[in-house]
N, C-alpha and C positions, 0 to 999 in steps of 0.2 A: 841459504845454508841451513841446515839440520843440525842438528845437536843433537849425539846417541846418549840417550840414560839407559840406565838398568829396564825401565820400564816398557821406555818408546823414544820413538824420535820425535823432536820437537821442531816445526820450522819458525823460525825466528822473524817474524815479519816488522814487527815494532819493537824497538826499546827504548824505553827511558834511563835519563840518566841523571840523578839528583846530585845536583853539587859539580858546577861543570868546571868550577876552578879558571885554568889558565888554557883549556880545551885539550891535553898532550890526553887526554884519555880518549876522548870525543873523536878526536882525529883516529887514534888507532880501531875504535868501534866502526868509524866510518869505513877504513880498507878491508877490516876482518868481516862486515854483515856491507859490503857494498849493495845490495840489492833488498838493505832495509832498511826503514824509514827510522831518525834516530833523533827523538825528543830529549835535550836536556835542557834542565831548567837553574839556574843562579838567582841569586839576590839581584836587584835591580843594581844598578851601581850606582846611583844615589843613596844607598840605603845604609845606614849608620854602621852599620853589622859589617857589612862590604868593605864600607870606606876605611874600619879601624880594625881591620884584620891581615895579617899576612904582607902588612908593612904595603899598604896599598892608600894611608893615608899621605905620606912623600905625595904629590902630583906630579913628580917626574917618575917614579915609579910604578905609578897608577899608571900613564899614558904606557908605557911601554909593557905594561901587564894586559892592556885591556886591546893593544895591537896587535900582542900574540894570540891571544885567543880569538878576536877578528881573524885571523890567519890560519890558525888550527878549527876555525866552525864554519872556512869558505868552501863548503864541498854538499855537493848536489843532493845527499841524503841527511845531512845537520837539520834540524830546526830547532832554533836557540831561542827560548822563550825567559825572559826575565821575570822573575816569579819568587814567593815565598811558598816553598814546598809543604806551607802547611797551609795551602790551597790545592792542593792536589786533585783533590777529591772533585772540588768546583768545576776545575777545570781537564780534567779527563774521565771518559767515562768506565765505567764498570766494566772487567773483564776484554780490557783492549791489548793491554800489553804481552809480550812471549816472554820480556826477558826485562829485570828492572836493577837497575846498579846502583847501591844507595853509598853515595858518597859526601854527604852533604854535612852537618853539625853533627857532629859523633857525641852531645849531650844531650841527656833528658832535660825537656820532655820531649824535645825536638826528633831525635831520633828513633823513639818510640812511636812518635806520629809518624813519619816518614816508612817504618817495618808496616808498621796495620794500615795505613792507605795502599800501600805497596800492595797486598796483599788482596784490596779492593781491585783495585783497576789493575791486576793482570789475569790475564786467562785461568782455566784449569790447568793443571800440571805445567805452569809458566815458572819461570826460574829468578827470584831477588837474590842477588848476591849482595852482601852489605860488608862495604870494605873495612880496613882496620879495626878489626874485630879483636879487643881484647880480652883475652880470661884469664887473667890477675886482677887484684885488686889494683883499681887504677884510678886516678883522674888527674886531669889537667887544663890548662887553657883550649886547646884545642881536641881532647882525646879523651876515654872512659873507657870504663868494662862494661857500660851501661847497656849498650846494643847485645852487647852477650849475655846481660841476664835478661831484656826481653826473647832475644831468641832462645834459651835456652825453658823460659815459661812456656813459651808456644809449641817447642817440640815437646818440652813436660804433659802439655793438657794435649797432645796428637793434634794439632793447627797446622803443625809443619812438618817436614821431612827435614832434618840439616843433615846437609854434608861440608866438610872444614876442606877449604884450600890452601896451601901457602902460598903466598908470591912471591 
């Protein structure tokens, strides 16, 4: 699959995916890029962070959280690597990625790490979309406006191109 920018067309061979959740994303990357390889990475589910988030500390709720996503990352082009995305760097290498979907801890400094590695390990004119991007003043347990004043520093000093999607 290609992807038309203003620019040029992009073929999308790898993507990564930060913060695979319960995999309903993963699964839909997997039908739309079928014939591209699709790296996403989670917290180990041992990991403290994991276990007392998103009501995944319940173990009946865990089981049935970590089944679905066994089920949404059973497909031929998934590779589900349990990881802290602030090894990124370690473990892929420089300019591999086409396309990188950051959806992982939307706080600093976390998220700020996640945009500047992202930016390492994907190609020229490769595409990081970072979800829940907000621009109000915001914060929360789970959410910020943090991700939008890094991105909006980097398109300040010319680093990056943004363009805004809604969903």
């Amino acid at each position: 699959i290609k992807i038309l920018t203003e620019k040029k067309s992009i073929k999308i061979n790898n993507i990564l995916e930060i913060g695979t959740h319960n995999g309903n994303f993963t699964n839909f990357l997997s039908d739309i890029f079928e014939n591209s390889s699709i790296y996403t990475i989670d917290l180990p589910s041992d990991d403290f962070v994991f276990r007392n988030t998103y009501r995944r500390s319940d173990s009946d709720d865990l089981i049935k959280y970590l089944e679905k996503r066994k089920k949404n990352l059973n497909k031929k082009n998934v590779h589900f690597i349990e990881m802290n995305s602030i090894n990124l760097f370690k473990r892929f290498k420089f300019g591999y990625f086409d396309l990188v979907w950051i959806d992982g801890d939307h706080l600093n400094p976390q998220v700020t790490i996640d945009i500047f590695q992202s930016i390492i390990i994907t190609k020229k004119n490769a595409i990081i979309c970072v979800d829940d991007v907000i621009k109000d003043e915001y914060i929360s347990k789970y959410g910020s406006n943090e991700s939008n004043q890094t991105i909006e520093t980097l398109s300040n000093s010319n680093i990056i191109e943004v363009n805004y999607l809604i969903k």
